[in-house]
C-alpha positions in Angstrom: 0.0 0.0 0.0 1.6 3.4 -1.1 2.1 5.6 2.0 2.5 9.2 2.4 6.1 9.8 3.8 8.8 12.2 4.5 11.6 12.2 1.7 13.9 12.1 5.5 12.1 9.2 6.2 12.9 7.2 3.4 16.7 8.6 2.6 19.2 11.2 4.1 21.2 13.7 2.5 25.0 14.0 3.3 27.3 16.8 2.4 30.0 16.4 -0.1 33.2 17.7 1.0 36.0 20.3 -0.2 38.3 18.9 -2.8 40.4 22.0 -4.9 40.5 21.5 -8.4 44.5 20.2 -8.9 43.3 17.2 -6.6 40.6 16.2 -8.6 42.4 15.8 -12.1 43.7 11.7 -11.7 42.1 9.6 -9.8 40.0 5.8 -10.6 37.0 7.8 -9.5 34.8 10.4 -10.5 34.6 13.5 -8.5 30.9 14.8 -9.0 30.0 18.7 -8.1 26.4 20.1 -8.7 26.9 20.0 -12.6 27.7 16.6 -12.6 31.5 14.9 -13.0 34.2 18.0 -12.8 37.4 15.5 -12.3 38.8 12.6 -11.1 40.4 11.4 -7.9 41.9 8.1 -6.1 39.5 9.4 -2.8 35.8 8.7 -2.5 33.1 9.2 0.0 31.1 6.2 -0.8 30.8 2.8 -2.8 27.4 4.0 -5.2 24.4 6.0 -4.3 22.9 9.2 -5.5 24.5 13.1 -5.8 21.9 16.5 -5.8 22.9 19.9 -6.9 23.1 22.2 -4.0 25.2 25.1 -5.1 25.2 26.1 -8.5 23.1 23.8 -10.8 20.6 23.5 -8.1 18.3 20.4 -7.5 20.6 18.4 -10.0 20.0 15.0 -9.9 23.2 11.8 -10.4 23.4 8.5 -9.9 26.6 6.4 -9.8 26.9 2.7 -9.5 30.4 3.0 -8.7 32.0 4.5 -6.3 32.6 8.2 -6.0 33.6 11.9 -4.7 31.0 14.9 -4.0 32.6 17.9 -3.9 30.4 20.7 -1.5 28.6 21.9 -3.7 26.6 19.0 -3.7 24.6 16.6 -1.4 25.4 12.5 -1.7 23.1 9.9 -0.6 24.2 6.6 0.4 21.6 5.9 3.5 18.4 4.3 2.0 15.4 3.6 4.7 13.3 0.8 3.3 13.5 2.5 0.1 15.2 1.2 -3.2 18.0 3.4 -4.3 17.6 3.6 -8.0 13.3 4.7 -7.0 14.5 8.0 -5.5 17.1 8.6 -8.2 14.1 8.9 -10.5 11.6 9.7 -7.9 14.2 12.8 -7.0 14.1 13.9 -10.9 10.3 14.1 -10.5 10.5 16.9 -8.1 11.7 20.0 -9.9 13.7 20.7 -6.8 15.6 23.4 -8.2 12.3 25.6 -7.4 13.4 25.1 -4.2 16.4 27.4 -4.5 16.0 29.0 -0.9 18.9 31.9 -2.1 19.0 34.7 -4.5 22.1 35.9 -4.1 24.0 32.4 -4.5 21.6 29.6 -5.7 21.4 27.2 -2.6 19.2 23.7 -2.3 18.5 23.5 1.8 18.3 20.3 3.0 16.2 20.4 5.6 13.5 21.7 4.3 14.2 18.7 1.2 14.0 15.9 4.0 10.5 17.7 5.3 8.7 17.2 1.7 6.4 14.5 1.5 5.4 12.3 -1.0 2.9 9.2 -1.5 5.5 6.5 -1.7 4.9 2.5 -3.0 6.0 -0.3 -1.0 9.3 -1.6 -1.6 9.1 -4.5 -4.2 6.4 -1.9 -6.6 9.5 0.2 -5.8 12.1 -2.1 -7.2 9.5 -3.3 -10.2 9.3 0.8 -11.3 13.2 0.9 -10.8 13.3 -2.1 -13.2 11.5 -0.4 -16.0 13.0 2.7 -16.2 16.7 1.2 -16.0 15.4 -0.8 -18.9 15.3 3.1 -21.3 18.4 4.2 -19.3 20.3 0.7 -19.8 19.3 0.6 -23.8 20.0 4.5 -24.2 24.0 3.6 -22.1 24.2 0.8 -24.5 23.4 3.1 -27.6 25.7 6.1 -26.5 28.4 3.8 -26.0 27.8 2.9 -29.8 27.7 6.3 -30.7 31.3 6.9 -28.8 32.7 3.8 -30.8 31.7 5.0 -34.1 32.9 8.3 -33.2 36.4 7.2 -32.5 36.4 4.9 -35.5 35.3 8.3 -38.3 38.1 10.3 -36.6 40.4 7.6 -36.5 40.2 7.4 -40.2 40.2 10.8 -40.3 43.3 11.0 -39.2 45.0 8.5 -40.9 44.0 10.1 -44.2 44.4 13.5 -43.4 46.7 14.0 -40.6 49.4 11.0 -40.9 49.3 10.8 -44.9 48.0 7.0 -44.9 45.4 7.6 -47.3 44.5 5.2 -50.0 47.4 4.4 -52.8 49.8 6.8 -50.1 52.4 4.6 -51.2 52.7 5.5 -54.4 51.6 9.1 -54.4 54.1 12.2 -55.0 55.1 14.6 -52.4 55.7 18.1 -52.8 57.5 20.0 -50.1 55.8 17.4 -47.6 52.2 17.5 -49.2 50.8 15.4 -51.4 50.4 16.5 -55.0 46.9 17.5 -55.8 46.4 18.9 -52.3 46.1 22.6 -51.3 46.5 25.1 -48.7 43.0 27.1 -48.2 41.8 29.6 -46.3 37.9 29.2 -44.8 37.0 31.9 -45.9 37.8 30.3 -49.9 36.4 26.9 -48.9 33.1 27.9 -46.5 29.8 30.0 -46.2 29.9 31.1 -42.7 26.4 32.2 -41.5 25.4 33.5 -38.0 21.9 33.9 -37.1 19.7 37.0 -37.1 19.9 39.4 -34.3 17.8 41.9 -35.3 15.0 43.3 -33.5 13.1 39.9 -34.5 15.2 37.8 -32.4 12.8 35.6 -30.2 12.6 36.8 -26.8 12.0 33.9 -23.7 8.6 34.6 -23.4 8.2 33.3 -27.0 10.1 29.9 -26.4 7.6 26.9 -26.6 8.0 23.3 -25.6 6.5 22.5 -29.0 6.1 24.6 -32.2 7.0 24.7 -35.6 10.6 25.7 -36.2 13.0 24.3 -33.4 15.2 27.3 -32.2 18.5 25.7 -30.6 19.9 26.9 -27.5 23.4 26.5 -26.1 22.2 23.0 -24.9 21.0 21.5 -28.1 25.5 21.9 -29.0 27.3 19.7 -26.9 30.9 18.4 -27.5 29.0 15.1 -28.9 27.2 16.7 -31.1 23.2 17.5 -31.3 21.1 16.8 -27.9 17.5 16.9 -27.8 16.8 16.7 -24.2 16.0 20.5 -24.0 14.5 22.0 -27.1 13.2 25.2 -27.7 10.3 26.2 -30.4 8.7 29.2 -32.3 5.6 29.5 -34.3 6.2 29.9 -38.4 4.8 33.6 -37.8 8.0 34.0 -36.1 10.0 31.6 -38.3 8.8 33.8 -40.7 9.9 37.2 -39.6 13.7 36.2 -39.0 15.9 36.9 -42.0 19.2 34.4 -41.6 20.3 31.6 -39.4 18.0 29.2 -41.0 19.4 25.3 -41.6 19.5 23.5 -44.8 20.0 20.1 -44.7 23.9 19.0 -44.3 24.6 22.3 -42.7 27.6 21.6 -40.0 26.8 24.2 -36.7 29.8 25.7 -34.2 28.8 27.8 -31.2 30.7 31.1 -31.4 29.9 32.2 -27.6 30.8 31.2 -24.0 31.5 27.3 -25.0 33.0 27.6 -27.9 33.8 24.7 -31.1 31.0 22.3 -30.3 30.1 21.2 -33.8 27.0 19.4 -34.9 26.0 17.9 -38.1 22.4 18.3 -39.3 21.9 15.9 -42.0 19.1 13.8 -43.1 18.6 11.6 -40.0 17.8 14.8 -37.5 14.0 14.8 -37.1 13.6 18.1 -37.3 12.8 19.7 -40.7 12.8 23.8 -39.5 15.8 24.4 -37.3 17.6 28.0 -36.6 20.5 28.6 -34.4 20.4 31.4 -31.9 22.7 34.0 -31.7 26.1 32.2 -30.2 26.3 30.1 -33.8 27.0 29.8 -36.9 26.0 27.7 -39.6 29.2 26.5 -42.0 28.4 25.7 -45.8 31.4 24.5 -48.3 31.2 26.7 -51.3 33.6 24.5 -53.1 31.8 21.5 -54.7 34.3 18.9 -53.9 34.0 19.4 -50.3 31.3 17.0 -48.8 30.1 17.1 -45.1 32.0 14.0 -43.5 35.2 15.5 -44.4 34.0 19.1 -43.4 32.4 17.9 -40.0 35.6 15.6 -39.1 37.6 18.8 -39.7 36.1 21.0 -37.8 36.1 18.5 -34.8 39.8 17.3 -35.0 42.1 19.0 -32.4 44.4 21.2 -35.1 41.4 22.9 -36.2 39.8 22.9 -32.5 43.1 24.3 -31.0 43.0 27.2 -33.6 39.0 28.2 -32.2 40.8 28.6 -29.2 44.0 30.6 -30.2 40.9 32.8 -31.6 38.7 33.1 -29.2 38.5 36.2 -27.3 37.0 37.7 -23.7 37.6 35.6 -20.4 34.5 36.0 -18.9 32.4 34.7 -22.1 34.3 33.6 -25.1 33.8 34.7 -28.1 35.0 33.6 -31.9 34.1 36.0 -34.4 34.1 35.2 -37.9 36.4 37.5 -39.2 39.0 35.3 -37.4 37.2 32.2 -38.0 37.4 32.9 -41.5 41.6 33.5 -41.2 42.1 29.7 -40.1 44.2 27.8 -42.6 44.2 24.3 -43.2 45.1 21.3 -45.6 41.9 20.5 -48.4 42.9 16.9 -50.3 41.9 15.9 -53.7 38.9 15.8 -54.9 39.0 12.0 -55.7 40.3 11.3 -52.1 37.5 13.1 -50.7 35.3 11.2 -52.8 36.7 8.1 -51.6 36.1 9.5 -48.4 32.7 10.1 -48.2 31.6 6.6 -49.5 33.9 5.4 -46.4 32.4 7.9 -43.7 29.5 8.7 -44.5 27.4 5.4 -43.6 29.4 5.6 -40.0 28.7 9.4 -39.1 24.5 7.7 -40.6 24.5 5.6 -37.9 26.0 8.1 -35.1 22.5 10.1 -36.0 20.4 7.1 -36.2 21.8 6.1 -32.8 20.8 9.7 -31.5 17.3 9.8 -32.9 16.6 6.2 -30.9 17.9 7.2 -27.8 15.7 10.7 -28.1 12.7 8.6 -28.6 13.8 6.1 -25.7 14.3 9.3 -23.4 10.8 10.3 -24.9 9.2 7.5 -23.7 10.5 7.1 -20.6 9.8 10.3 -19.5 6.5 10.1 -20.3 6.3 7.0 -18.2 7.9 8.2 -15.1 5.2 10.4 -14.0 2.5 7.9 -14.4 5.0 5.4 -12.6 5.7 7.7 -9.2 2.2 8.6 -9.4 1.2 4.9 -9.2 -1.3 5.9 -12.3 0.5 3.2 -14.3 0.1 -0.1 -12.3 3.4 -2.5 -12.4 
């Protein structure tokens, strides 16, 4: 029978401990703050449990089957009474407790007044059963992201043995001229790429105008991530608003890079993203080849290796927010290969950075459906 119950009654928040930032850069463990894992160390505080933003990224919600380190900006939980521990990981991500931000000045999650909220709880096994069926979505969505990372490493590893050690196809045979490769050049982007930012004109879409659905997905500094596209927090406008905005609109094998505060995430949107009306905001740009020969494998792989992601960073300016502009962005040199060998390329590459998106679009509609199913669950609305 579900019972109503203090959250102190069924678990107790701990406070993570001080641990500077040169002492969390080795370690077999992962340090976790209120953002989530900031480092590494060899110490821990204990064997698995639960970590909760509360500093910072307040009301943040972790969960580590291995041992770990909170730092103090967060809360751990390791003491579970009569209560299954993976429940309140997903029961705590129910409760939107970063509305419980007690602190203006410096956001602050209190933890009394977290162990005094109550909630209708199930007995233990309907506990464990709801635990089991929501680790089901999070096990297949781990399983597909480790796919993802694979394929990732093997595109850039051939990449790299093209491009960057010389070990293309035929290399054997081929003629070197001052250290290149005959037939290869040395461009500029601003002779080899369209670089677009968005509109940020008096247009420009304003919070109040954000939807959860809508017709033209607007992405935020979220939707860029160092993997790529994420879909866990999109944005929308209406196609009155779509309308009224002049630039920053995608076509299809468009490559993004944010230009502001993290900058050089790069995201590919080919035919696989489910989204067919997508602008970027203003801390983007979108990057089109205007030379025929170069296709978007080669193009994306670029822009992601470290020579061209170390240059970003030579370029970017301000300490507080980063910034690369396009003027500079445009000054970047770099090494463009034949057109046959980019060719040859493609038909390589191609069906692997395919699969990286169709990866992505299951595990958005796994996350989809299992957030759909986790209020029903905690509610006990959905019977197990």
């Amino acid at each position: 029978m579900w019972q109503v119950r203090k959250l102190g009654e069924i678990f107790t928040l701990k406070y993570g401990k001080a641990l500077t930032a040169e002492k969390r850069i080795k370690g077999d463990f992962k340090v976790y703050s209120s953002g989530g894992v900031c480092g590494y160390s060899d110490d821990t505080l204990c064997t698995n449990g639960i970590v909760v933003g509360r500093k910072g990224t307040v009301g943040s919600v972790y969960y580590s089957e291995t041992p770990f380190f909170a730092i103090d900006t967060a809360f751990y939980i390791d003491e579970f009474h009569n209560a299954d521990k993976k429940f309140v990981y997903y029961y705590l991500n129910t409760l939107h407790l970063e509305s419980y931000n007690n602190d203006a000045a410096v956001p602050g999650l209190n933890r009394n007044l977290v162990h005094k909220l109550k909630g209708n709880i199930p007995p233990l096994p309907i506990q464990k059963k709801i635990a089991d069926i929501l680790s089901d979505y999070d096990d297949l969505i781990e399983n597909n992201n480790r796919r993802i990372d694979l394929l990732e490493q093997v595109a850039q590893q051939i990449f790299k043995d093209w491009f960057i050690r010389f070990h293309f196809p035929g290399y054997e045979k081929a003629h070197f001229i001052k250290g290149i490769p005959d037939g290869w050049e040395v461009k500029r982007f601003s002779e080899m790429l369209e670089i677009i930012d968005g509109d940020r004109g008096v247009n420009y879409p304003n919070q109040n105008e954000m939807l959860d659905e809508g017709f033209c997905l607007f992405l935020n500094a979220g939707n860029i991530t160092s993997n790529g596209f994420d879909y866990s927090k999109n944005n929308f406008i209406t196609q009155e608003k779509d309308s009224k905005l002049k630039k920053g609109k995608l076509n299809r094998n468009d490559i993004i890079i944010t230009t502001r505060g993290t900058v050089g995430n790069v995201a590919l949107y080919n035919s696989l993203v489910p989204y067919d009306n997508v602008r970027i905001n203003s801390g983007m740009v979108i990057i089109r080849p205007n030379i025929s020969s170069i296709n978007v494998s080669f193009l994306y792989l670029l822009l992601r290796s470290s020579s061209v992601q170390q240059l970003f960073n030579l370029f970017s300016s301000g300490s507080a927010q980063p910034q690369l502009p396009i003027k500079d962005m445009k000054r970047i040199k770099v090494l463009l290969p034949s057109n046959e060998l980019l060719t040859a390329f493609e038909a390589v590459v191609k069906p692997i950075l395919d699969s990286i998106s169709s990866n992505k679009v299951k595990n958005q509609n796994l996350i989809k459906q299992r957030d759909l199913l986790l209020p029903r669950l905690m509610s006990g609305k959905l019977e197990v």
